[in-house]
N, C-alpha and C positions, 0 to 999 in steps of 0.2 A: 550524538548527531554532529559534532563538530569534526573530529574524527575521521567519519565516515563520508562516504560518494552521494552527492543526491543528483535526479534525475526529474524534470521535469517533464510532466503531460499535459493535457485538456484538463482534465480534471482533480488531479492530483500530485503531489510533491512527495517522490518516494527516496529514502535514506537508508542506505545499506550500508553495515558495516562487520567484519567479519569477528565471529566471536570463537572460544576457547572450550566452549561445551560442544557438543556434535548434537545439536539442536537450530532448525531454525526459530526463531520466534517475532513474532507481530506484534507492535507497537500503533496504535492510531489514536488522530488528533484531528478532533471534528469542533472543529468553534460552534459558539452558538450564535455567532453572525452566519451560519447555511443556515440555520432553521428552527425549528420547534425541538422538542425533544422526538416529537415521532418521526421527522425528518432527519437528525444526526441518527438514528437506531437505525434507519433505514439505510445510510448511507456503512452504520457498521456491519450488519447485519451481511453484506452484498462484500464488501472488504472481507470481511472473517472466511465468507462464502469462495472467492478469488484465491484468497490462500490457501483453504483446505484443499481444492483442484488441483493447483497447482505447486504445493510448497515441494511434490518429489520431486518434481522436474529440473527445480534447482541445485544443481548438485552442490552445492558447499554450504556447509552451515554459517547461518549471520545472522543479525539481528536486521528485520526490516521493520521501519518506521513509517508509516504513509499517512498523510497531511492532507486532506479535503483543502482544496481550496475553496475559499471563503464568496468567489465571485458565483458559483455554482450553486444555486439552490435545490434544483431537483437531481433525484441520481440517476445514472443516465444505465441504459439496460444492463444485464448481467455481463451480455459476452462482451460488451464494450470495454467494462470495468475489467473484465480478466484481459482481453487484449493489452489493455494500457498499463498494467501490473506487470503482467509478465513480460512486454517489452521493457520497462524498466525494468526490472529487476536482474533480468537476462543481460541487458546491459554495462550494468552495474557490478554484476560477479565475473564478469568476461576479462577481466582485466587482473 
């Protein structure tokens, strides 16, 4: 993470960095100040779901790491989450 670009959302704090395998891979980090347990699953569950849509579209392999921010309790719809994924991310490999 240190390494790596992060980009800031509404919702989340995402961390790209480029790696040596020809894989991308997903990293997430949900405190338990968002919520219960049924609440952090729910917020992975919708993360994992973001990624498998859209990990082709990214063309270079990296590891991304994405960070729930803590002030967010509820998760907010699907296409929002992918919206805000994917413009981070997009932005973050653009370089």
């Amino acid at each position: 993470m240190k390494k790596g670009r992060r980009f800031n959302t509404a919702n989340l704090l995402v961390f790209v960095n480029a790696n040596q395998i020809a894989k991308r891979r997903l990293g997430l980090i949900v405190s338990k100040q968002v919520g219960n347990a049924v609440v952090r699953n729910k917020w992975k569950r919708k993360i994992r779901e973001c990624f498998r849509v859209k990990k082709h579209a990214w063309g270079t392999a990296c590891d991304i790491v994405v960070m729930v921010r803590a002030k967010n309790k509820e998760a907010p719809p699907l296409h929002v989450m992918e919206a805000e994924l994917n413009r981070a991310v997009l932005k973050l490999t653009e370089a």
